[in-house]
N, C-alpha and C positions, 0 to 999 in steps of 0.2 A: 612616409609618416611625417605629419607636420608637428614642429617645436611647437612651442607657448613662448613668445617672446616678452621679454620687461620692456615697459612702453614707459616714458616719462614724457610729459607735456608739461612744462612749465611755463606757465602763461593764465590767466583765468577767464581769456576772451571767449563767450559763449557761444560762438559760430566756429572758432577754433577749435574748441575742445569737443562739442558734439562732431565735428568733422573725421578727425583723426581719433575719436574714439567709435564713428564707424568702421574706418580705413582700418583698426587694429582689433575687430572686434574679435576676433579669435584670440587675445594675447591678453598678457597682465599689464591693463594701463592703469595710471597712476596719476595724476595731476596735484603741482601747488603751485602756487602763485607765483610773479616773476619777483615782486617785492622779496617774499622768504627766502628764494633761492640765491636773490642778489645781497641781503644781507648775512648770509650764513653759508656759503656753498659749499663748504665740509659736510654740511648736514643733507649733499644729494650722495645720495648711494650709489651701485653700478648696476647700470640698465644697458641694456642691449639696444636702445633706441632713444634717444633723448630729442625731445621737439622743443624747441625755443621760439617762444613766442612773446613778447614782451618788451617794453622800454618805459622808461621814466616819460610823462608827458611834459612835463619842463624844460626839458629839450628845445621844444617849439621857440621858448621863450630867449632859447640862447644864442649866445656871438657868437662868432665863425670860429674864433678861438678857442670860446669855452666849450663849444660841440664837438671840436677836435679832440679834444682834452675827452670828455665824455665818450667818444669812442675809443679811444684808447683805455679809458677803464672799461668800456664794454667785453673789447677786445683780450680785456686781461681776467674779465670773468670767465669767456671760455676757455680762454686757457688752464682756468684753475678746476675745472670740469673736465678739460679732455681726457683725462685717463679714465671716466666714470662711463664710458659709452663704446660703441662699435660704430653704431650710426648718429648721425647727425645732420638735422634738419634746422636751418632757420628764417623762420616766417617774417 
């Protein structure tokens, strides 16, 4: 007997989200944006699969230092998410 799994896809890329809302179509996917999730990541719930797809494009624009820097808050958004998931994927 198969579950219904909770899918999150955060990210709003259209080749993304049509993808892995094939790959889960058996399951309860969910999608917001990378913006909402990075500015409020309290407000993601617990999902049995969280896909991460997303970055600031300013990035491109940045020093070696300040991109270090930016990873490291990348880095510290999933960490403020890890307890909300079982699986994790980042695109």
């Amino acid at each position: 007997m198969n579950s219904i799994n909770n899918i999150l896809i955060i990210g709003k890329g259209s080749d993304i989200v049509k993808t892995f809302y094939y790959v889960f179509k058996n399951n309860q996917v969910t999608n917001i944006s990378f913006r909402e999730a990075w500015n409020d990541p309290q407000r993601i719930k617990n999902f049995d699969t969280i896909i991460l797809s997303g970055f600031h494009h300013y990035i491109c624009r940045l020093s070696k230092e300040e991109f270090f820097n930016y990873i490291k808050r990348y880095i510290n958004f999933i960490y403020q998410i890890q307890k909300k998931f079982n699986n994790f994927y980042l695109i």
